[in-house]
N, C-alpha and C positions, 0 to 999 in steps of 0.2 A: 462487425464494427472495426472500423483502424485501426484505433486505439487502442493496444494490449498492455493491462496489468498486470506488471512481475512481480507485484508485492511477494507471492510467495516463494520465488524465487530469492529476493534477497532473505528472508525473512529466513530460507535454511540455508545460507554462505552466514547467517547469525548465530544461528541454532535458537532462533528465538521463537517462542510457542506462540499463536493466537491471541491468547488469555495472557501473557505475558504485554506483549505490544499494546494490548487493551488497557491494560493498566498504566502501560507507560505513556500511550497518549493519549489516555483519559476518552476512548471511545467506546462506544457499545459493542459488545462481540458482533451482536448482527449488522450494526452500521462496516463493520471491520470487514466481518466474511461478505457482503454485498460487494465491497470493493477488491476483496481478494480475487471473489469468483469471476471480475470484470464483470459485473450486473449492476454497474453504479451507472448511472447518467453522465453525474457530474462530479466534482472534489472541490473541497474550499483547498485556497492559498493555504489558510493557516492547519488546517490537519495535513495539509502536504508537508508542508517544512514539519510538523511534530514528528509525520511519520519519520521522514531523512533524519531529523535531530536524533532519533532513537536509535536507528539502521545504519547511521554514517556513512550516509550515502547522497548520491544527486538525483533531483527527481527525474533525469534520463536513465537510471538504471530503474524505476519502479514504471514509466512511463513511457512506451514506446507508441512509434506510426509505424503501419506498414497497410501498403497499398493493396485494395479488394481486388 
């Protein structure tokens, strides 16, 4: 797939745990780790900006393309 998630990537330039980010934008650990491990399909807008809201970040640092 192109599309590489670096959620866990920022998530340790945070030092911020799984269960932590879970709580802070109110998501399921497993809906969480689905999108960690790049096994999501798809992402809503709005858990996007929650996640950035949390990470203070742009969703080009959680979101990248790169060509097959």
């Amino acid at each position: 797939m192109p599309i590489i998630v670096n959620l866990d990537v920022m998530m340790a330039r945070r030092k911020m745990s799984l269960n932590e980010l879970s709580e802070k934008v109110d998501l399921t650990l497993s809906n969480l780790s689905i999108l960690k491990t790049g096994k999501a399909k798809a992402i809503r807008f709005s858990t996007l900006e929650a996640i950035c809201k949390v990470l203070d970040c742009q969703p080009g640092d959680i979101l990248e393309f790169r060509e097959e």
